[in-house]
MDAnalysis code that builds the backbone (N, CA, C; Angstrom):
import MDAnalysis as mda
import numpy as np

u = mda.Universe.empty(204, n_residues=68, atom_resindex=np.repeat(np.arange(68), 3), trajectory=True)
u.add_TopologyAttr("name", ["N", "CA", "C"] * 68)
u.add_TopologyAttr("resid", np.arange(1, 69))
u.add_TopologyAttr("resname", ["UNK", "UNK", "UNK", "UNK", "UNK", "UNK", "UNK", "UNK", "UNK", "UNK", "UNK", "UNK", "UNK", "UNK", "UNK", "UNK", "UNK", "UNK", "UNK", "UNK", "UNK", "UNK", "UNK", "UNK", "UNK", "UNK", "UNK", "UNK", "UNK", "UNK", "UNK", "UNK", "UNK", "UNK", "UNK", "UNK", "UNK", "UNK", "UNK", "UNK", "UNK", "UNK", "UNK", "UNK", "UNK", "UNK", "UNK", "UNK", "UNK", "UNK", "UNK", "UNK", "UNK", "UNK", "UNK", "UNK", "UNK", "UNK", "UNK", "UNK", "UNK", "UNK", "UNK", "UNK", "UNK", "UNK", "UNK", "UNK"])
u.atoms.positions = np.array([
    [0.771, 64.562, 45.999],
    [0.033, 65.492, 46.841],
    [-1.409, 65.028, 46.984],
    [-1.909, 64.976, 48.126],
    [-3.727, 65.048, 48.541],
    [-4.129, 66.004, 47.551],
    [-5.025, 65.668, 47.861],
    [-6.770, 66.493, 46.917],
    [-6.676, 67.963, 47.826],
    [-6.941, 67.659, 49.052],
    [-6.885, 68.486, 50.023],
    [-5.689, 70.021, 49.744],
    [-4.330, 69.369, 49.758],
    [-3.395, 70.147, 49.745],
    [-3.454, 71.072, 48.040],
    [-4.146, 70.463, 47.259],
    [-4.180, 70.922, 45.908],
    [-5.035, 72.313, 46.054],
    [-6.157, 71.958, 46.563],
    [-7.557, 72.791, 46.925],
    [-6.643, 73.939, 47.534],
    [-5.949, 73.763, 49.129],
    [-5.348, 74.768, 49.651],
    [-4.443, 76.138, 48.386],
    [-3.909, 75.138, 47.555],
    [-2.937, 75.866, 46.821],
    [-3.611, 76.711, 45.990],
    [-4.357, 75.829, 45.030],
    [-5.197, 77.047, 43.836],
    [-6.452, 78.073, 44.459],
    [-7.063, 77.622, 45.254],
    [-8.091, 79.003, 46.470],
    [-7.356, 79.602, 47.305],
    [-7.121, 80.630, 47.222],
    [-6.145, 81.635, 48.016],
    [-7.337, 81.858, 49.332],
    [-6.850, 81.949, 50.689],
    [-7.454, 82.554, 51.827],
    [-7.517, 84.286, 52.032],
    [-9.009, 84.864, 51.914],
    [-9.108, 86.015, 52.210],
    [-8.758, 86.845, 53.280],
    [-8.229, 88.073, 52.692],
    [-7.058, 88.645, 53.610],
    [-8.146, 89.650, 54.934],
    [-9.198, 89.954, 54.063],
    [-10.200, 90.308, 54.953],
    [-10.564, 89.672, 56.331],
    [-10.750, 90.765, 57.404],
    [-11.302, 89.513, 58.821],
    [-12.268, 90.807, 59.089],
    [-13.457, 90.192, 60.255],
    [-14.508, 91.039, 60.971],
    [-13.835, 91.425, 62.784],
    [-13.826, 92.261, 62.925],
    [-12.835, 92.519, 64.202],
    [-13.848, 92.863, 65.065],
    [-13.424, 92.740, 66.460],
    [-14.896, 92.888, 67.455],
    [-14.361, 93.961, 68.276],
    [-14.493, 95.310, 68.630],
    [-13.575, 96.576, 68.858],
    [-14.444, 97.069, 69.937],
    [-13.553, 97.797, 71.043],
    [-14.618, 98.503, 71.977],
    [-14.591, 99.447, 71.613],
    [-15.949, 100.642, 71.859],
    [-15.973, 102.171, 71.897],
    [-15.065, 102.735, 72.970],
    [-14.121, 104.105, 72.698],
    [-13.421, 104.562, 74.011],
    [-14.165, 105.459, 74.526],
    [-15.258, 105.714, 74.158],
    [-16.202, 106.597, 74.898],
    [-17.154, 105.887, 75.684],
    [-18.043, 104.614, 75.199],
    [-18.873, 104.440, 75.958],
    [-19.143, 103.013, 76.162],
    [-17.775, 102.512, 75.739],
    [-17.307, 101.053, 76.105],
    [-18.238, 99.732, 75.359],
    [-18.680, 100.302, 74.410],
    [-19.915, 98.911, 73.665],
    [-18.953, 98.506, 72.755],
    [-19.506, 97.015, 72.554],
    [-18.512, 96.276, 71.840],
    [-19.082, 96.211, 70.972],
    [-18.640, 95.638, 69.467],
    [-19.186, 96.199, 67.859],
    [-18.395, 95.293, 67.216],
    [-18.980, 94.569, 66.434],
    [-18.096, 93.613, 65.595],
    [-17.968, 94.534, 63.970],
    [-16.802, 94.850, 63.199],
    [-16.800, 95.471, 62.176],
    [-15.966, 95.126, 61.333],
    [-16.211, 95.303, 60.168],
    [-15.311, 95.064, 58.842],
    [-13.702, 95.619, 58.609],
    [-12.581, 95.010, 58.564],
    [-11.711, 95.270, 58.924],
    [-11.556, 96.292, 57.539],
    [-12.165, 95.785, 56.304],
    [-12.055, 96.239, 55.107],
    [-13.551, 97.330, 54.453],
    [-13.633, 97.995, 55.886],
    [-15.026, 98.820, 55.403],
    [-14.791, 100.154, 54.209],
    [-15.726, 100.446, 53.722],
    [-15.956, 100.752, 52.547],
    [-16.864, 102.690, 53.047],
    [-17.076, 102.552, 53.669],
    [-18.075, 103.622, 54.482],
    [-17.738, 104.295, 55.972],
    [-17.819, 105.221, 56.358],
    [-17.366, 105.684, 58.324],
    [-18.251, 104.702, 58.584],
    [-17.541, 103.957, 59.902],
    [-18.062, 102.662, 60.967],
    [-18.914, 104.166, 61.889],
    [-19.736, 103.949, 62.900],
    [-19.902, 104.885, 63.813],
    [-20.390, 103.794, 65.139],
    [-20.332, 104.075, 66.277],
    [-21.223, 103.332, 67.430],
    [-22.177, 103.551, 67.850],
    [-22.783, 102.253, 67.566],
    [-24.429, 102.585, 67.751],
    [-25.058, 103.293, 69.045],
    [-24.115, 103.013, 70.043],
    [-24.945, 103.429, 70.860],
    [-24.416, 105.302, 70.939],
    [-22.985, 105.503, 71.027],
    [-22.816, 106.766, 71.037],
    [-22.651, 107.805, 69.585],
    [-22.234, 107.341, 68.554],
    [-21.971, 107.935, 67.244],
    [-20.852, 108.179, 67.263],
    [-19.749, 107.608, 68.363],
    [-18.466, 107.816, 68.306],
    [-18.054, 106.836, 66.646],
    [-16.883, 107.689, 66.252],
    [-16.089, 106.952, 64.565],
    [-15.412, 106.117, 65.056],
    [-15.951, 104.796, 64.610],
    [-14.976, 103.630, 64.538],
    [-13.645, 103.301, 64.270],
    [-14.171, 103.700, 62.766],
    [-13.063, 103.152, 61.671],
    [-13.689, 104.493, 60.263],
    [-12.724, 104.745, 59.639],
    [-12.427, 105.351, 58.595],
    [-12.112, 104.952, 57.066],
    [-12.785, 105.057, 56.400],
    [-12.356, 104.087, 54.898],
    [-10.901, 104.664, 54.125],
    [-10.036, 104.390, 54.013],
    [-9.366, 104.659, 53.501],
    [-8.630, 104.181, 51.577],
    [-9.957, 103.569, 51.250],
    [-9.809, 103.215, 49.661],
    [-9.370, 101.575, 49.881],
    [-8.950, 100.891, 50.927],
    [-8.317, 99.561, 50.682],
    [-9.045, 99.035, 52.331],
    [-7.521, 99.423, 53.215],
    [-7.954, 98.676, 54.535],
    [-8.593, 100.225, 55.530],
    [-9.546, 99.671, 55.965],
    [-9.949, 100.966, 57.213],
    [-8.770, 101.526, 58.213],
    [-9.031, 102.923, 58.257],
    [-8.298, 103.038, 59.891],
    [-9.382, 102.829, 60.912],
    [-8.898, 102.135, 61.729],
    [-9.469, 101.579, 62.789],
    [-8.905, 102.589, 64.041],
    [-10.214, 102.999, 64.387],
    [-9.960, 104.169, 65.917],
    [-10.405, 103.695, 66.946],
    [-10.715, 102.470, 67.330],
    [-11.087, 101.764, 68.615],
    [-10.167, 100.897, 68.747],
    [-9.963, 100.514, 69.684],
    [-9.314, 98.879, 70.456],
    [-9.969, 98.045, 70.110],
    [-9.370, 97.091, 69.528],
    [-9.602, 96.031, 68.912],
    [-9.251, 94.675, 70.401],
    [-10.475, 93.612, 70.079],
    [-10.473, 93.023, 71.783],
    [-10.389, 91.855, 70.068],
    [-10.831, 91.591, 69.513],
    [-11.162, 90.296, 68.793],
    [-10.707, 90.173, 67.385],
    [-10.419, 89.085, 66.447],
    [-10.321, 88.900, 65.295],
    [-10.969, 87.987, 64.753],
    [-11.581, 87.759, 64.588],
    [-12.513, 86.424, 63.564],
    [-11.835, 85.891, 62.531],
    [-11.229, 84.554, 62.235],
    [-10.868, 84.635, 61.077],
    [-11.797, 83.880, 59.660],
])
């Protein structure tokens, strides 16, 4: 085996991503933590994003993006 393929095996890839979501109220786009910890809100309206739910967020917008 490569050096390379070794590295892949013992560092696991984080399951976490930053998602880029529109508001359904007032259409601004918002890049946010898929794994937030706190209520997301939109800056421009105070509409709720996303919701913490102890692990992964609920996510209440449309999601346009994924970052990985």
């Amino acid at each position: 085996m490569k050096e390379e393929e070794i590295y892949r095996k013992i560092i696991p890839k984080p399951t976490s991503r930053f998602l880029k979501v529109v508001c359904s109220k007032c259409k601004n786009e918002q890049i946010i933590f898929n794994k937030a910890a706190m209520l997301v809100k939109c800056l421009v309206c105070g509409n709720i994003l996303a919701e913490p739910t102890g692990g992964k967020a609920k996510i209440k917008a449309k999601v346009i993006q994924v970052f990985d």
